[in-house]
C-alpha positions in Angstrom: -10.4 122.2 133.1 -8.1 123.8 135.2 -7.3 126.4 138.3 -9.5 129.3 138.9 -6.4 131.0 137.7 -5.5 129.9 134.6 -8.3 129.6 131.8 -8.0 126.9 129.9 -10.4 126.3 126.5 -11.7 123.5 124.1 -13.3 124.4 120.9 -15.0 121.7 119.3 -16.5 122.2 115.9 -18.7 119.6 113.9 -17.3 119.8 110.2 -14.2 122.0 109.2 -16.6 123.9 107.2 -17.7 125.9 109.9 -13.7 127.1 110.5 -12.7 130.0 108.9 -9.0 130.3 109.8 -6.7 128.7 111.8 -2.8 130.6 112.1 0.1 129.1 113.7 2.5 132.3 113.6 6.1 131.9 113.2 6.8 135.1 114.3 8.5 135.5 118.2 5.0 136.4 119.8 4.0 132.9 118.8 0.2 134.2 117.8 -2.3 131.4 117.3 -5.6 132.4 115.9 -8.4 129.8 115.7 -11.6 131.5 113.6 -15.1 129.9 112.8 -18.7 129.8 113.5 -20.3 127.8 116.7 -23.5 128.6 114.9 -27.0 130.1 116.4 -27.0 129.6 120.1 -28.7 126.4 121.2 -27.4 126.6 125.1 -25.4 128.5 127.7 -24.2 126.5 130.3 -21.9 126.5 133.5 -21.4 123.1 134.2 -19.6 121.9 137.3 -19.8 125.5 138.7 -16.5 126.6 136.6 -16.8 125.9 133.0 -18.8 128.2 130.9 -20.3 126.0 127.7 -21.5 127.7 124.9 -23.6 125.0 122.3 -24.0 126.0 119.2 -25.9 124.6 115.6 -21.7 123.6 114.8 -19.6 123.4 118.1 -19.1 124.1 121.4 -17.0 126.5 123.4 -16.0 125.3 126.8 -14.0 128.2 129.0 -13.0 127.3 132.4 -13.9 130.5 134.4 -15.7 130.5 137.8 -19.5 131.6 138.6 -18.1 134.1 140.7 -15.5 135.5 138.3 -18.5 135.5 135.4 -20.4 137.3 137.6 -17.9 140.2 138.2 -17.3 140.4 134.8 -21.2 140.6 134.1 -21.3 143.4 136.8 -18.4 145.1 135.4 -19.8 145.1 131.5 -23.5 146.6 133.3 -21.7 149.1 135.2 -19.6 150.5 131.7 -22.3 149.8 129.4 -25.9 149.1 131.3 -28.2 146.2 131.4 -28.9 147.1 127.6 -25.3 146.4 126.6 -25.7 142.5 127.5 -29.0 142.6 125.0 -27.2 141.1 121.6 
């Protein structure tokens, strides 16, 4: 999915019911929005060690990020907001 770098995403959505919006600007900052619902959470996944898959009820979200760059995020969001913060 890409360099450790650069990360790239695929949305994948089961009907176009479940997509709210979808905005292809034609302003110069070139602003595309894609908006809808992956659904309740059925899995949370890093597969291959650098893509982070996210399953829902109507989609998946696959973002190429490494373990090790989740993991100083996750540190990062505890050490602003504590280990209550990551309870959603």
């Amino acid at each position: 999915m890409g360099s450790t770098l650069i990360h790239d995403f695929t949305v994948e959505i089961k009907s176009k019911q479940f997509l709210r919006n979808i905005s292809i600007s034609d302003e110069a900052r070139k602003l595309v929005l894609f908006d809808g619902s992956l659904g309740e959470t059925v899995d949370l996944s890093l597969v291959e060690g650098d893509v982070l898959e996210i399953t829902g009820k109507n989609g998946v979200l696959r973002v190429s990020i490494s373990e090790n760059q989740l993991r100083y995020v996750l540190r990062k969001h505890d050490q602003m907001y504590g280990s209550k913060g990551a309870e959603a």
